[in-house]
N, C-alpha and C positions, 0 to 999 in steps of 0.2 A: 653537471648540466649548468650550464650558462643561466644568467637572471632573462636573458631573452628567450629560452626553452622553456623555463620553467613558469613564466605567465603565458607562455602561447600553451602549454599543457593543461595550464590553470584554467583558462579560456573554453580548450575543449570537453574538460571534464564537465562544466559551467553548462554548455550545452548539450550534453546527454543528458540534463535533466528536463529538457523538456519545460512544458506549461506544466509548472509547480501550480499552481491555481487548480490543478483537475486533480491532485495527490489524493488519495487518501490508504492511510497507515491501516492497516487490521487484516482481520479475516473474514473473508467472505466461506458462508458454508452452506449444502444443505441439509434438511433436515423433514423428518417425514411426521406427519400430526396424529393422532387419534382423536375426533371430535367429538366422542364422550355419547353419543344419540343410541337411543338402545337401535338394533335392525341395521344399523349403518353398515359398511361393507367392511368399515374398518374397523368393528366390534370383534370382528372373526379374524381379526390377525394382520389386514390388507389394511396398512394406515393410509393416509390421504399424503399427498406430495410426490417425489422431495419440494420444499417450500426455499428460496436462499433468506440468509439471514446475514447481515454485517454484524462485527463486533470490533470496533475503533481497538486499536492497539496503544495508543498514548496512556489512553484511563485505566491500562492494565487490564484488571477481570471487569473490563465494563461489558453493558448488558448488551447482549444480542439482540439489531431491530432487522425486521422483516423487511426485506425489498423487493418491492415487487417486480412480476416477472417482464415487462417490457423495461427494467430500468438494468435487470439482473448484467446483461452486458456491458452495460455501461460503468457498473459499478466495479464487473471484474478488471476491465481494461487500467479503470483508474486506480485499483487496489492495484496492480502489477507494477503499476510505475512507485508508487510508495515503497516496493519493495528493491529494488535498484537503486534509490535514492539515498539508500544511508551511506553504500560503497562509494559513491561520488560523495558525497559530502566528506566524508573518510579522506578520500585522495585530497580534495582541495583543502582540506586542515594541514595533511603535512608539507603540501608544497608551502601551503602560506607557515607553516612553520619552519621552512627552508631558507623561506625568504624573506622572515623576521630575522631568523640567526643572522643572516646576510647582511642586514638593515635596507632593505628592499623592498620590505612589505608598505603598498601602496593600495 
């Protein structure tokens, strides 16, 4: 590939990434409660939920927070594009080390 293919490449990988400003890395999950109350419905086996929960993937076993559920969309949306985003960053590493080798990196 030419140094002119491989920053027009460079370019478009660049924009599959989207507003990086909305990223966010982890797992969204959910998860169903028992709220402890004697008589409750969920004493007898029927826990309360599923409730979502994020858990940031940078801080490793970081802890699991509750999102609540008008935001629960929002957070999914945003956690999908974090996961997409390592494969582009991936690509535009090797072109820009194609185009170091080159001495083309600009």
């Amino acid at each position: 590939m030419s140094v002119r293919q491989l920053r027009a490449r460079r370019r478009a990988a660049a924009a599959r990434l989207g507003d990086v400003q909305q990223v966010l890395a982890g797992t969204l999950t959910g998860q169903s409660r028992r709220c402890g109350r004697a008589g409750c419905r969920c004493a007898d086996g029927e826990p309360h939920g599923p409730y979502a929960y994020f858990t940031p993937r940078p801080a490793g076993r970081g802890r699991a927070r509750y999102v609540p559920a008008a935001l629960a969309a929002v957070v999914g949306r945003n956690q999908q594009r974090g996961g997409g985003g390592e494969a582009v960053l991936a690509e535009i590493s090797a072109i820009n080390a194609e185009l170091l080798a080159r001495r083309e990196l600009r």
